[in-house]
Structures are given as structure tokens and as C-alpha cells.
C-alpha positions, 0 to 999 in steps of 0.5 A, spaced: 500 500 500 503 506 499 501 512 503 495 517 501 498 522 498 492 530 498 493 535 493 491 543 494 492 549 490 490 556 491 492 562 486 494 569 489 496 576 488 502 579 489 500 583 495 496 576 499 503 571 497 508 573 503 502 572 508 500 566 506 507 563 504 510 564 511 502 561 514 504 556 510 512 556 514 509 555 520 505 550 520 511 545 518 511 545 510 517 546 505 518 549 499 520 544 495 521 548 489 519 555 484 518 554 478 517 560 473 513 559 467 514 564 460 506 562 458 503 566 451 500 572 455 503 572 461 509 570 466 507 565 472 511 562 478 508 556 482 510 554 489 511 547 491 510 546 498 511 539 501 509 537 508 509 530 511 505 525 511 504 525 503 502 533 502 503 537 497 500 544 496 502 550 490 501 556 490 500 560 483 503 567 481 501 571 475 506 576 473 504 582 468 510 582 462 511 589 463 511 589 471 515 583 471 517 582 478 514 578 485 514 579 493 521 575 496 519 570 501 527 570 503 525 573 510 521 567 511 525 562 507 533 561 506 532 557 500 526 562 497 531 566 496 536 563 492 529 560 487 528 567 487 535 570 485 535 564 479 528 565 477 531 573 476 537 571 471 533 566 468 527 569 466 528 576 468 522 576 475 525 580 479 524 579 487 522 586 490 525 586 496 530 580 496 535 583 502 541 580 497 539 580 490 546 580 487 546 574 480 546 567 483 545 563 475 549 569 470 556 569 470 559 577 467 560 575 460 552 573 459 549 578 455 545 585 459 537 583 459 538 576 457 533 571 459 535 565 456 528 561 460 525 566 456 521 564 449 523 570 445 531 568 447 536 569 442 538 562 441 546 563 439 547 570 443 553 574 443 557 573 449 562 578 452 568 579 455 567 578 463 565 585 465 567 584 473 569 579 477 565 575 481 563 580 487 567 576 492 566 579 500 573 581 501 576 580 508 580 584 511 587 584 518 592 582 519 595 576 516 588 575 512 589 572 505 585 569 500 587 563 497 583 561 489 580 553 488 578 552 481 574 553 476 578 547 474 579 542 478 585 536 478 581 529 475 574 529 472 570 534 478 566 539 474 568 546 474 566 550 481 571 555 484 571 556 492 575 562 495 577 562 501 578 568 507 584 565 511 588 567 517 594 561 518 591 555 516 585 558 518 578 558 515 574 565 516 570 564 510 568 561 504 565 562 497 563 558 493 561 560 487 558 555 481 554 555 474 559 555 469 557 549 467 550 551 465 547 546 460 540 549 458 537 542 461 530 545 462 529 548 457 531 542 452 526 538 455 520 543 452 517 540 446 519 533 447 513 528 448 514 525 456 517 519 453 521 522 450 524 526 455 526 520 460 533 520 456 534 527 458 532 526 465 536 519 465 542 525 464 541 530 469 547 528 474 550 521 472 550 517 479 543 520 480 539 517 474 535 512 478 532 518 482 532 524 477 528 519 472 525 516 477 521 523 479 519 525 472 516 520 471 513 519 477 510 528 475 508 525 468 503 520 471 501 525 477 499 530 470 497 524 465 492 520 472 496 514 470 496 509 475 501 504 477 501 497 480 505 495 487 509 491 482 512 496 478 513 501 484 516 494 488 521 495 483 522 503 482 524 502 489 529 497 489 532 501 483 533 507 487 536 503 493 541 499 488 543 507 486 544 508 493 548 503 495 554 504 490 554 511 491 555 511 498 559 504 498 563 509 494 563 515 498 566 511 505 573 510 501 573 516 497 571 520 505 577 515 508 582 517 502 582 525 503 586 523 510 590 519 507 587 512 508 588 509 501 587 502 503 580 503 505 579 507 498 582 501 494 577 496 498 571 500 496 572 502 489 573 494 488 566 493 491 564 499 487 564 496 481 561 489 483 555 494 484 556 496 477 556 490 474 551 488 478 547 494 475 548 492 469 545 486 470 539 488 473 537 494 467 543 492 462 547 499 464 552 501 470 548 506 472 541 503 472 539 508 466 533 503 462 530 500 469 524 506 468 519 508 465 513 512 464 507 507 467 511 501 469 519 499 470 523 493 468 529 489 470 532 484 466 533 480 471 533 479 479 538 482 485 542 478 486 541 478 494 547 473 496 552 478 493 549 485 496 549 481 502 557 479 502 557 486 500 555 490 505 558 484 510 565 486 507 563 495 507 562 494 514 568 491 515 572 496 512 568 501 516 569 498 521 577 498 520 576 505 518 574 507 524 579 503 529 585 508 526 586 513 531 588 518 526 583 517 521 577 518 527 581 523 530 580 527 523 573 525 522 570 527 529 568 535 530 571 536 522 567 541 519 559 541 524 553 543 521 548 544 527 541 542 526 539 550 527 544 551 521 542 545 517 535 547 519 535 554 516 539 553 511 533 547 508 539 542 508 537 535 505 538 528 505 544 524 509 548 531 510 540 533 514 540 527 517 547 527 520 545 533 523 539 530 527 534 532 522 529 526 520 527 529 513 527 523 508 522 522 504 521 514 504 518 515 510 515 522 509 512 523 501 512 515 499 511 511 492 511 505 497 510 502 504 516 500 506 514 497 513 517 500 520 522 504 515 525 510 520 530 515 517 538 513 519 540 519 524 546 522 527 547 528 531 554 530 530 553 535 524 560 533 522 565 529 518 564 522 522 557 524 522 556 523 515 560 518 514 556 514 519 550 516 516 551 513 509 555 507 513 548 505 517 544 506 510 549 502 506 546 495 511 540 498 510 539 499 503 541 492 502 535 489 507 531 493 503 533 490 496 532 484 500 525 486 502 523 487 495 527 482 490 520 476 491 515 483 489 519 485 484 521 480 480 517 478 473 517 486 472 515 488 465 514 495 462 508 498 459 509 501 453 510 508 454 508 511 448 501 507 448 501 510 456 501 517 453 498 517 447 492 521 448 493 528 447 491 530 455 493 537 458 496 538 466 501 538 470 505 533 476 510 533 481 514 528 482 517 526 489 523 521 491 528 520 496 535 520 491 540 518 494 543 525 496 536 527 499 530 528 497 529 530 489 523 533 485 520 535 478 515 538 476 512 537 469 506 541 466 504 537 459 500 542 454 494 540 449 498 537 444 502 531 449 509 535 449 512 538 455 510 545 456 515 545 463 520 540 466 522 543 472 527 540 476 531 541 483 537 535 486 538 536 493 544 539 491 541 545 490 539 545 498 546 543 500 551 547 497 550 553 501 552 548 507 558 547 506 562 554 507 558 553 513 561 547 516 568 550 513 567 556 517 573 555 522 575 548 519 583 548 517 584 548 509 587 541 509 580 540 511 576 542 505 577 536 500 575 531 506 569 536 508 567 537 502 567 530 499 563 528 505 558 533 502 558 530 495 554 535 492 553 534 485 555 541 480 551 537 474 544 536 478 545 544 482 547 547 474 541 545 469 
């Protein structure tokens, strides 16, 4: 059985949204996303708010093209701001009274007026020359200096620069500053069929896929009415669970490498790539694309419980030999705290939440499928150790649910998703899943003819990136790559 889920919608003016957006704050919902929309008369911004068990309610706000602006909530929400600021270099609705509305999206070289969500946007424009330097806040005194990371990373880490306010090897701040890798994803996905565009949502961020496709299709069939059986949500389940058990499998050596401790690194990685091969086996792709689609799943064959278990048995091993080394748990504990105050203010999400004593998941709190006594793995700390425990707990678990679902997953076969959606039928949908770092969202709306007017779309990561100059806030920079590893926030998923 999965949990009943209830739906509301209102529309308001310009001058009603602030009160009824915090009334909304203080009975415990969430904003889950903003969504600006570019409709033929007007421009329009929809409100997400999610609250648990299973409620979903959206605000809608028209705005006049010519009078393009809309009240900020970021008094009221941290996150709010940042969707506004987005909303604001994508499409040009400027938030009136936002208390930092300098650009977040545009970088200095992108053409003055260009809104490029815009349906009258130049699809080639012409760049500039970078007309000013990121507005980094200088820090000032005796000994402070400033020490550049990036764009350009070692390895295959995606572009991002992190400037650092120092003192010795101390951290007074960090800024972090990304989008130079903006793709234009939401708006490729515009004139596609929902089928059409599960490729495109496959690809959003490449250790993600399960989730992000698994959200979208989930928001085409809230659009379209179509239901699905607890055979196939059995099986979108276990998918979601095999994405988060290689991921965190992975990050445990990669946490343990940044303080030198290789060896656990070299065993995870091994098993990693038993988890991949089994991936494939399970969908006939490494990282699970082709497992999901739009009215059904399919897997080519069923988990093999045995191995997951031996893998589970040996990454517990390698934790637990992790830990035992003095140096390596003395480098863990107390690196790099977010405190549930600040991870809560922030609108942190997924196991970084979690390892700061906030129970949000949305397995328990928004669920596709029942999954019987299943509670949020939770640790207090807020630092590094934490969040390494927090993915050690969920790896056992994890493996106990694909245990759980094999038997009613197995004989899984997909419908065919272009008979699905045949008829041409106009709505919208949102789509809620719990990735494997936090909760993901889609929203899609579908016009008359049976394309995507809108696909939006909003990782975890989008949350959790501004936690980290917090956690780093007082950590030494040798600290960086470790906290920032144990965050593992994807660019990708935060860069559309």
C-alpha cells in the first residue's frame, strides 16, 4: 500500500503571497521548489510546498510582462531566496525586496537583459568579455589572505571555484561560487513528448539517474492520472536503493582517502564496481539508466541478494577498520559541524540533514511505497564522522531493503510508454523521491498537444551547497577536500 498522498492549490496576488507563504512556514511545510513559467500572455511562478505525511500544496503567481517582478519570501525562507535570485537571471522576475539580490545563475560575460528561460531568447547570443569579477566579500587584518580553488579542478570534478578568507591555516570564510557549467537542461526538455524526455532526465547528474528519472516520471503520471501497480513501484524502489548503495559504498573510501587512508579507498572502489556490474545486470547499464519508465519499470533480471549481502558484510568491515585508526577518527570527529539550527535554516537535505539530527527523508515522509517500520538513519554530530556514519548505517540498510523487495519485484515488465501517453491530455505533476543525496523533485506541466510545456527540476544539491562554507567556517584548509567530499554535492544536478 503506499501512503495517501492530498493535493491543494490556491492562486494569489502579489500583495496576499508573503502572508500566506510564511502561514504556510509555520505550520511545518517546505518549499520544495519555484518554478517560473514564460506562458503566451503572461509570466507565472508556482510554489511547491511539501509537508509530511504525503502533502503537497502550490501556490500560483501571475506576473504582468511589463511589471515583471514578485514579493521575496527570503525573510521567511533561506532557500526562497536563492529560487528567487535564479528565477531573476533566468527569466528576468525580479524579487522586490530580496535583502541580497546580487546574480546567483549569470556569470559577467552573459549578455545585459538576457533571459535565456525566456521564449523570445536569442538562441546563439553574443557573449562578452567578463565585465567584473565575481563580487567576492573581501576580508580584511592582519595576516588575512585569500587563497583561489578552481574553476578547474585536478581529475574529472566539474568546474566550481571556492575562495577562501584565511588567517594561518585558518578558515574565516568561504565562497563558493558555481554555474559555469550551465547546460540549458530545462529548457531542452520543452517540446519533447514525456517519453521522450526520460533520456534527458536519465542525464541530469550521472550517479543520480535512478532518482532524477525516477521523479519525472513519477510528475508525468501525477499530470497524465496514470496509475501504477505495487509491482512496478516494488521495483522503482529497489532501483533507487541499488543507486544508493554504490554511491555511498563509494563515498566511505573516497571520505577515508582525503586523510590519507588509501587502503580503505582501494577496498571500496573494488566493491564499487561489483555494484556496477551488478547494475548492469539488473537494467543492462552501470548506472541503472533503462530500469524506468513512464507507467511501469523493468529489470532484466533479479538482485542478486547473496552478493549485496557479502557486500555490505565486507563495507562494514572496512568501516569498521576505518574507524579503529586513531588518526583517521581523530580527523573525522568535530571536522567541519553543521548544527541542526544551521542545517535547519539553511533547508539542508538528505544524509548531510540527517547527520545533523534532522529526520527529513522522504521514504518515510512523501512515499511511492510502504516500506514497513522504515525510520530515517540519524546522527547528531553535524560533522565529518557524522556523515560518514550516516551513509555507513544506510549502506546495511539499503541492502535489507533490496532484500525486502527482490520476491515483489521480480517478473517486472514495462508498459509501453508511448501507448501510456498517447492521448493528447493537458496538466501538470510533481514528482517526489528520496535520491540518494536527499530528497529530489520535478515538476512537469504537459500542454494540449502531449509535449512538455515545463520540466522543472531541483537535486538536493541545490539545498546543500550553501552548507558547506558553513561547516568550513573555522575548519583548517587541509580540511576542505575531506569536508567537502563528505558533502558530495553534485555541480551537474545544482547547474541545469
Amino acid at each position: 500500500m503506499t501512503a495517501m498522498q492530498t493535493t491543494s492549490s490556491q492562486t494569489l496576488s502579489r500583495e496576499r503571497l508573503p502572508a500566506v507563504a510564511e502561514r504556510l512556514f509555520d505550520d511545518g511545510w517546505r518549499l520544495a521548489l519555484m518554478a517560473a513559467h514564460d506562458d503566451p500572455d503572461r509570466l507565472r511562478v508556482v510554489y511547491s510546498f511539501l509537508r509530511p505525511v504525503g502533502q503537497r500544496h502550490e501556490l500560483t503567481l501571475e506576473v504582468p510582462r511589463d511589471d515583471a517582478w514578485i514579493p521575496t519570501l527570503a525573510h521567511c525562507s533561506f532557500p526562497a531566496g536563492r529560487f528567487e535570485r535564479e528565477i531573476r537571471d533566468l527569466y528576468g522576475i525580479r524579487p522586490e525586496g530580496h535583502p541580497m539580490p546580487k546574480r546567483l545563475v549569470r556569470h559577467g560575460h552573459w549578455p545585459s537583459g538576457y533571459y535565456p528561460m525566456r521564449h523570445d531568447a536569442d538562441p546563439a547570443p553574443r557573449f562578452n568579455p567578463d565585465i567584473g569579477s565575481y563580487p567576492f566579500i573581501p576580508v580584511e587584518g592582519d595576516g588575512v589572505y585569500e587563497i583561489p580553488v578552481g574553476p578547474v579542478h585536478a581529475g574529472l570534478i566539474e568546474p566550481g571555484h571556492f575562495r577562501f578568507s584565511v588567517v594561518g591555516e585558518t578558515i574565516l570564510q568561504v565562497k563558493a561560487r558555481l554555474w559555469f557549467l550551465h547546460r540549458g537542461v530545462e529548457k531542452l526538455f520543452e517540446g519533447r513528448t514525456p517519453v521522450q524526455g526520460i533520456e534527458l532526465a536519465e542525464r541530469i547528474s550521472g550517479d543520480t539517474a535512478v532518482g532524477h528519472v525516477l521523479a519525472y516520471v513519477m510528475a508525468v503520471e501525477d499530470a497524465l492520472n496514470i496509475d501504477v501497480d505495487e509491482r512496478t513501484r516494488a521495483a522503482r524502489a529497489l532501483l533507487l536503493e541499488a543507486e544508493r548503495l554504490y554511491n555511498h559504498v563509494s563515498d566511505l573510501g573516497a571520505i577515508a582517502n582525503d586523510v590519507g587512508y588509501g587502503i580503505a579507498h582501494a577496498h571500496t572502489q573494488r566493491l564499487r564496481e561489483s555494484l556496477l556490474r551488478h547494475n548492469k545486470a539488473l537494467t543492462g547499464h552501470r548506472l541503472l539508466r533503462g530500469g524506468v519508465t513512464i507507467g511501469g519499470a523493468h529489470l532484466r533480471a533479479a538482485p542478486d541478494v547473496a552478493l549485496l549481502r557479502r557486500i555490505a558484510d565486507k563495507a562494514a568491515e572496512i568501516v569498521d577498520i576505518t574507524l579503529a585508526d586513531s588518526i583517521v577518527a581523530d580527523r573525522f570527529a568535530g571536522t567541519s559541524t553543521v548544527t541542526a539550527e544551521q542545517a535547519a535554516h539553511i533547508g539542508t537535505l538528505g544524509y548531510v540533514a540527517r547527520a545533523s539530527g534532522i529526520p527529513i527523508d522522504a521514504r518515510r515522509d512523501h512515499p511511492a511505497l510502504h516500506l514497513d517500520d522504515f525510520q530515517p538513519i540519524v546522527e547528531e554530530r553535524g560533522d565529518v564522522l557524522a556523515r560518514f556514519r550516516v551513509r555507513a548505517r544506510e549502506v546495511a540498510a539499503s541492502t535489507q531493503i533490496l532484500a525486502t523487495l527482490a520476491p515483489h519485484a521480480s517478473g517486472t515488465r514495462a508498459q509501453d510508454p508511448e501507448a501510456v501517453t498517447a492521448a493528447p491530455h493537458a496538466g501538470a505533476g510533481l514528482g517526489v523521491v528520496e535520491a540518494w543525496r536527499g530528497t529530489l523533485c520535478h515538476r512537469v506541466e504537459i500542454d494540449a498537444s502531449g509535449t512538455l510545456a515545463r520540466v522543472r527540476a531541483v537535486d538536493p544539491s541545490f539545498f546543500n551547497w550553501p552548507a558547506l562554507p558553513v561547516a568550513l567556517t573555522d575548519t583548517i584548509v587541509p580540511d576542505f577536500p575531506l569536508t567537502n567530499k563528505s558533502f558530495n554535492q553534485s555541480y551537474a544536478g545544482n547547474d541545469l
